[in-house]
C-alpha positions in Angstrom: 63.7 -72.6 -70.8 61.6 -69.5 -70.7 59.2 -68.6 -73.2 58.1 -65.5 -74.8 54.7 -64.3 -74.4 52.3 -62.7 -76.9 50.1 -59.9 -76.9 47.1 -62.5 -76.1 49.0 -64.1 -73.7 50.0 -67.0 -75.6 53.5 -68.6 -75.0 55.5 -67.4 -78.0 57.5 -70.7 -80.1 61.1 -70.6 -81.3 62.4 -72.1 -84.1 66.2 -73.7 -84.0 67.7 -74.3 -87.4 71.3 -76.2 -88.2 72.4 -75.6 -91.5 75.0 -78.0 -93.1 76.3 -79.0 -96.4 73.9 -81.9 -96.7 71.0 -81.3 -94.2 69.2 -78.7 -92.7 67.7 -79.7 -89.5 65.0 -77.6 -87.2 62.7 -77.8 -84.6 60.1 -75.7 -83.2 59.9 -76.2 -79.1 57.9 -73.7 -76.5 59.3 -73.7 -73.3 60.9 -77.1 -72.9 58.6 -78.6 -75.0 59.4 -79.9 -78.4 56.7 -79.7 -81.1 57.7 -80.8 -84.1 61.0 -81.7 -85.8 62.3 -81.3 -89.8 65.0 -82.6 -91.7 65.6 -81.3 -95.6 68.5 -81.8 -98.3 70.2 -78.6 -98.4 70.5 -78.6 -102.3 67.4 -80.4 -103.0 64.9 -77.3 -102.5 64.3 -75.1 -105.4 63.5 -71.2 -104.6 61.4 -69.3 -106.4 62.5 -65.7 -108.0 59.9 -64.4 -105.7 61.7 -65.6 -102.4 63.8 -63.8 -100.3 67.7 -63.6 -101.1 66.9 -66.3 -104.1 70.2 -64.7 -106.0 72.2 -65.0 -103.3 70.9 -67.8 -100.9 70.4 -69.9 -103.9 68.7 -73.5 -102.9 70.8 -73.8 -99.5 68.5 -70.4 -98.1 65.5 -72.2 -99.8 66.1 -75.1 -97.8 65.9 -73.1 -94.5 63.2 -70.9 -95.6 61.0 -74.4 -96.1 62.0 -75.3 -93.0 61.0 -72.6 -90.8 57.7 -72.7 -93.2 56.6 -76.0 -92.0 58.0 -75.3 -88.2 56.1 -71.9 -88.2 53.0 -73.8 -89.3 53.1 -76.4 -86.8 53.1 -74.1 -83.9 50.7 -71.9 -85.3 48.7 -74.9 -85.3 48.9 -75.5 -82.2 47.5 -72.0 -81.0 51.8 -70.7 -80.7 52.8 -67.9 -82.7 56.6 -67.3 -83.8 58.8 -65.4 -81.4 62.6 -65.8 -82.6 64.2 -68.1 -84.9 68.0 -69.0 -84.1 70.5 -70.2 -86.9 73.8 -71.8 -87.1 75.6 -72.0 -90.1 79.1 -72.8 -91.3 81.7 -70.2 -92.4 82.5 -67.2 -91.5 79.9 -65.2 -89.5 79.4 -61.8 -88.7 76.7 -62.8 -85.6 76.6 -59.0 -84.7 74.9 -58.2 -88.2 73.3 -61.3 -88.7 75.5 -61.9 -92.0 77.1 -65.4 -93.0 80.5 -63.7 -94.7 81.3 -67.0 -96.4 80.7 -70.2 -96.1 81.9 -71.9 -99.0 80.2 -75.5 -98.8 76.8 -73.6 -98.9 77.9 -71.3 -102.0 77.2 -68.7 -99.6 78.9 -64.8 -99.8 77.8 -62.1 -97.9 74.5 -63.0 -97.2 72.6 -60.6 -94.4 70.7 -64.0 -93.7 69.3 -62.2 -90.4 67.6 -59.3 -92.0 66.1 -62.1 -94.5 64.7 -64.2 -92.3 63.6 -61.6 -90.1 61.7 -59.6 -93.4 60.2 -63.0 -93.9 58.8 -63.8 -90.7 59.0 -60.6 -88.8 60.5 -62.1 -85.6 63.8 -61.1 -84.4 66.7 -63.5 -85.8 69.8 -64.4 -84.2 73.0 -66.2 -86.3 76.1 -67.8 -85.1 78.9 -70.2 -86.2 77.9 -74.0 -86.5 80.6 -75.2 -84.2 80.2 -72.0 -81.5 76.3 -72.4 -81.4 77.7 -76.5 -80.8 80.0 -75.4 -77.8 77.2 -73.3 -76.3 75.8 -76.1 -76.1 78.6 -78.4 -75.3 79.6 -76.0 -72.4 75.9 -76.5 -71.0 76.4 -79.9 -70.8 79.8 -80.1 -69.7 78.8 -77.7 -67.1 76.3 -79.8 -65.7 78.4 -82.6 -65.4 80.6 -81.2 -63.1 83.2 -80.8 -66.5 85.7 -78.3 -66.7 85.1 -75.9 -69.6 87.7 -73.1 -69.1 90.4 -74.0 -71.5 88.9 -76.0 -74.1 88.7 -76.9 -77.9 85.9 -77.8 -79.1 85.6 -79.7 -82.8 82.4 -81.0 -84.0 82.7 -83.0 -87.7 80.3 -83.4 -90.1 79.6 -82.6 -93.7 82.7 -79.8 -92.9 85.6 -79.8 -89.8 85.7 -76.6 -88.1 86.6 -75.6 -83.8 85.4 -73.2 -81.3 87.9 -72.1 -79.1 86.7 -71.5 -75.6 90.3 -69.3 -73.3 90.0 -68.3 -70.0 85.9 -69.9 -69.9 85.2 -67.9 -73.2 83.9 -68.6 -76.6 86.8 -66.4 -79.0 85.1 -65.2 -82.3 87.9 -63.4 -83.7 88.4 -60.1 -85.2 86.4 -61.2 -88.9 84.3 -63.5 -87.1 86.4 -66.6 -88.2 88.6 -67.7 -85.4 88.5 -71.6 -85.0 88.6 -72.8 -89.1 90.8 -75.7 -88.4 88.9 -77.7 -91.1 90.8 -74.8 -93.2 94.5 -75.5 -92.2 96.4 -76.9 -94.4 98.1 -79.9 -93.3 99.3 -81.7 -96.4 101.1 -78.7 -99.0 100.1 -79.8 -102.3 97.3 -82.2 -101.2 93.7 -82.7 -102.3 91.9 -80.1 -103.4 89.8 -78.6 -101.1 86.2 -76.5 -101.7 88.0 -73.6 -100.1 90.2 -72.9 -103.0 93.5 -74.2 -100.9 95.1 -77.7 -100.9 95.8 -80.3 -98.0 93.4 -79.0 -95.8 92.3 -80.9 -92.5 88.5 -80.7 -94.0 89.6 -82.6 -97.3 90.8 -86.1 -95.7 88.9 -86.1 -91.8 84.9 -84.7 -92.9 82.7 -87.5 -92.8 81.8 -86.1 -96.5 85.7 -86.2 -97.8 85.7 -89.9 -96.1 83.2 -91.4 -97.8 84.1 -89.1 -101.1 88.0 -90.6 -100.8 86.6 -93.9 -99.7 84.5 -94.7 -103.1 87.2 -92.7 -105.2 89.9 -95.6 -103.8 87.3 -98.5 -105.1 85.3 -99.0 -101.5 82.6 -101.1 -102.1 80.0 -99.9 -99.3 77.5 -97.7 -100.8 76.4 -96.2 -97.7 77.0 -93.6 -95.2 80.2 -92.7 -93.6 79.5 -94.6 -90.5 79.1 -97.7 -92.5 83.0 -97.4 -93.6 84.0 -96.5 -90.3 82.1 -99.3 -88.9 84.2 -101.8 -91.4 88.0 -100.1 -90.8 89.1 -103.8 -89.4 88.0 -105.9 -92.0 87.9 -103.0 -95.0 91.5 -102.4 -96.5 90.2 -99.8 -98.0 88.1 -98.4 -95.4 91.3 -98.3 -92.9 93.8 -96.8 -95.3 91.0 -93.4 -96.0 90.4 -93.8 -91.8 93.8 -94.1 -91.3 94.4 -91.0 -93.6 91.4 -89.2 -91.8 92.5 -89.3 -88.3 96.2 -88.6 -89.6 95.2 -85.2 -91.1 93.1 -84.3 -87.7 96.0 -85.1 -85.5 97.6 -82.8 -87.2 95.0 -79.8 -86.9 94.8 -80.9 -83.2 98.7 -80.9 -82.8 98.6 -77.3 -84.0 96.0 -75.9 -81.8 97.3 -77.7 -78.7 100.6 -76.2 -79.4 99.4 -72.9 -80.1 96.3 -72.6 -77.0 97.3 -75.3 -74.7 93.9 -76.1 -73.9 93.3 -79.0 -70.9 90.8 -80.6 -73.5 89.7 -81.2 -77.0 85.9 -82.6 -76.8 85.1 -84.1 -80.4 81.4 -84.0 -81.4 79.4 -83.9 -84.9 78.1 -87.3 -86.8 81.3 -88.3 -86.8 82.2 -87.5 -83.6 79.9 -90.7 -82.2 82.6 -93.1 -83.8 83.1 -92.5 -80.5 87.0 -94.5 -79.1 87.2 -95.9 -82.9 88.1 -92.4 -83.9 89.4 -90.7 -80.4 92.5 -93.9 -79.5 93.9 -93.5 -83.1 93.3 -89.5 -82.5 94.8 -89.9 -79.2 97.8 -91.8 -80.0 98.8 -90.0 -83.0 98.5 -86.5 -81.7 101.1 -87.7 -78.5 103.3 -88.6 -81.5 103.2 -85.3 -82.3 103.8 -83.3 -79.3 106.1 -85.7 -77.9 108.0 -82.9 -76.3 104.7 -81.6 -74.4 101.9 -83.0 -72.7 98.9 -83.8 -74.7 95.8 -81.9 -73.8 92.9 -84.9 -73.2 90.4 -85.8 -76.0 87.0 -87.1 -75.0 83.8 -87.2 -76.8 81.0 -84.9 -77.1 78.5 -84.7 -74.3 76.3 -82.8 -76.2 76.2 -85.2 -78.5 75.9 -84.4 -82.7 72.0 -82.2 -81.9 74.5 -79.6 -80.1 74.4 -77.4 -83.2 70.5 -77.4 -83.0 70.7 -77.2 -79.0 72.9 -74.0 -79.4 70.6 -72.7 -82.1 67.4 -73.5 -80.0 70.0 -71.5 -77.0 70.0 -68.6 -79.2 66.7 -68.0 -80.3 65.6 -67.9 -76.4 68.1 -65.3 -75.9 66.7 -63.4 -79.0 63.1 -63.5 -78.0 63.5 -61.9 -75.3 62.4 -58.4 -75.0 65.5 -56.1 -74.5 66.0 -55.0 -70.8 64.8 -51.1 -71.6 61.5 -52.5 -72.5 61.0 -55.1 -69.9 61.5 -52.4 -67.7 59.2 -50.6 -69.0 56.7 -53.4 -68.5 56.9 -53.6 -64.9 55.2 -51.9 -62.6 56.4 -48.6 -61.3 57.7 -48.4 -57.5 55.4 -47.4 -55.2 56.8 -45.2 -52.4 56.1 -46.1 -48.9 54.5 -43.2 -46.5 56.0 -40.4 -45.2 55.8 -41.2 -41.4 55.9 -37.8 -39.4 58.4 -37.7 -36.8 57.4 -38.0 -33.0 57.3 -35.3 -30.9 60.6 -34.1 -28.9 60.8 -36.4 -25.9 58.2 -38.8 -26.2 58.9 -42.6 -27.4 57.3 -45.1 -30.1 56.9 -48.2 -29.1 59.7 -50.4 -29.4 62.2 -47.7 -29.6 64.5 -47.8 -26.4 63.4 -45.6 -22.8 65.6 -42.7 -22.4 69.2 -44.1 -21.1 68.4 -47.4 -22.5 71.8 -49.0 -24.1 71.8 -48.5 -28.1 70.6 -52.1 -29.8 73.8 -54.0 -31.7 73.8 -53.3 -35.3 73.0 -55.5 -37.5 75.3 -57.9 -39.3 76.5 -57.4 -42.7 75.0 -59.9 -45.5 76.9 -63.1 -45.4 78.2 -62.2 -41.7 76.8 -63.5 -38.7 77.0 -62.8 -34.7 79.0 -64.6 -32.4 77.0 -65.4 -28.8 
């Protein structure tokens, strides 16, 4: 990974921030160098009426703010001044004009978090989809392993369920930014009640929030994180009836995409996604129930692992501190023209240029040709 330079000539840091229902996670690298890493609550930070966006970021924007604070600060500290900050965030995103449209588990409407950020710290900003910053990522990885990337769905869980959709070897946004919100489908008419307003959606039975949520509402008595239940689904009754119900619902978003994109894959990543074949045989077997009268696109686990939101985050602040190509340009050095050579006289000959009568030389091969003795 490049990095940007400053005016003095230092190498520029970029901050990568992964905002989710329940943690905000950053790091600050320079180059491919890490320097420091943060993790906050997302509704534990209280903003100030003097912050920016306060009204409408409420404490989910106060929780990113603080964490680019202390990111900023640590490179600073180490003699590297801010050159981009990259974002990912859940809901619907409008990554042209840096806006987050909605995102309903971070109370979130309209917020031109872009032009915040960038007020704030006076870098440029860039701001994408949670799960399409992930696939960036994912596709990286995927890529260097010799994986095939052109038709594939990618769904990371975690605090919320969502997909990028990658047709034809590209990432589809959609026309409102939204294209992908399987977490949003609903799969059970008349079911839970989800945060989105609707009811029986994929997100309320399959996050690893809505697991552990169902889990303690049924009488579980782990009081721990998600992975602990998932961890006890063979000797928990009540951990494998919520699992059971968890997996059921996502088979059912995957059914639905597979039917509709026929994609060759469906790569499972966030927190939840390191289960790992705990979650992806029960996936596996109950989505071939449901397309019996198709083939089944494969299901594998994340490569990227559950960082690829902040690896596709730390991706696009790179890209965004990178000065646009007018003014690079601009920065290089202007092309100096070579001599004008006079020609020789009428009959006499340079050296190396063929006697009078002499046969013409070949001509030279084309690029990527070559001659034949």
């Amino acid at each position: 990974m490049s990095a940007a330079v400053d005016g003095s000539g230092h190498p520029g840091a970029v901050v990568a921030v992964d905002v989710g229902g329940t943690t905000v996670k950053g790091m600050v690298r320079v180059g491919d160098v890490v320097l420091d890493r943060v993790v906050l609550p997302t509704f534990a930070t209280e903003s100030s009426p003097g912050d920016v966006g306060s009204a409408a970021g409420g404490p989910a924007l106060a929780a990113v703010t603080a964490v680019v604070d202390r990111l900023a600060a640590s490179a600073a500290a180490a003699g590297h001044p801010l050159a981009a900050v990259g974002l990912c965030t859940p809901g619907v995103v409008d990554s042209v004009t840096g806006t987050v449209v909605v995102a309903v588990n971070l109370d979130w409407r309209d917020l031109p978090i872009a032009a915040l950020l960038g007020d704030r710290y006076g870098v440029p900003v860039a701001v994408a989809h949670d799960a399409r910053a992930a696939a960036t990522a994912e596709i990286a990885a995927r890529t260097a392993a010799g994986r095939d990337v052109a038709e594939m769905v990618f769904i990371p869980i975690g605090t919320g369920v969502s997909s990028s959709l990658v047709v034809d070897g590209r990432l589809v946004v959609g026309a409102a930014g939204g294209a992908g919100e399987i977490g949003h489908v609903c799969v059970r008419p008349g079911g839970e009640a989800c945060t989105c307003g609707q009811r029986g959606c994929v997100e309320v039975y399959a996050s690893a929030r809505n697991v552990r949520r169902r889990y303690r509402a049924a009488g579980g008595t782990i009081d721990g994180a998600t992975e602990e239940i998932v961890a006890a689904v063979d000797t928990d009754p009540v951990a494998a009836a919520v699992w059971a119900d968890a997996v059921d619902a996502l088979a059912a978003g995957v059914a639905i995409l597979a039917a509709v994109l026929d994609p060759a894959v469906v790569v499972v990543g966030g927190g939840l996604g390191e289960s790992g074949e705990r979650l992806l045989a029960p996936l596996r077997t109950a989505v071939d129930a449901r397309l019996g009268w198709r083939p089944s696109p494969r299901i594998e686990q994340s490569l990227a692992g559950a960082g690829a939101g902040l690896a596709g985050a730390a991706l696009l602040a790179r890209t965004a501190a990178q000065p646009p190509a007018a003014e690079r340009l601009a920065a290089e050095p202007p092309a100096v023209e070579p001599p004008a050579v006079e020609p020789p006289p009428a009959g006499s000959r340079t050296a190396g240029s063929p006697a009078a009568g002499a046969p013409a030389p070949a001509p030279a091969p084309a690029h990527g040709t070559r001659r034949t003795p």
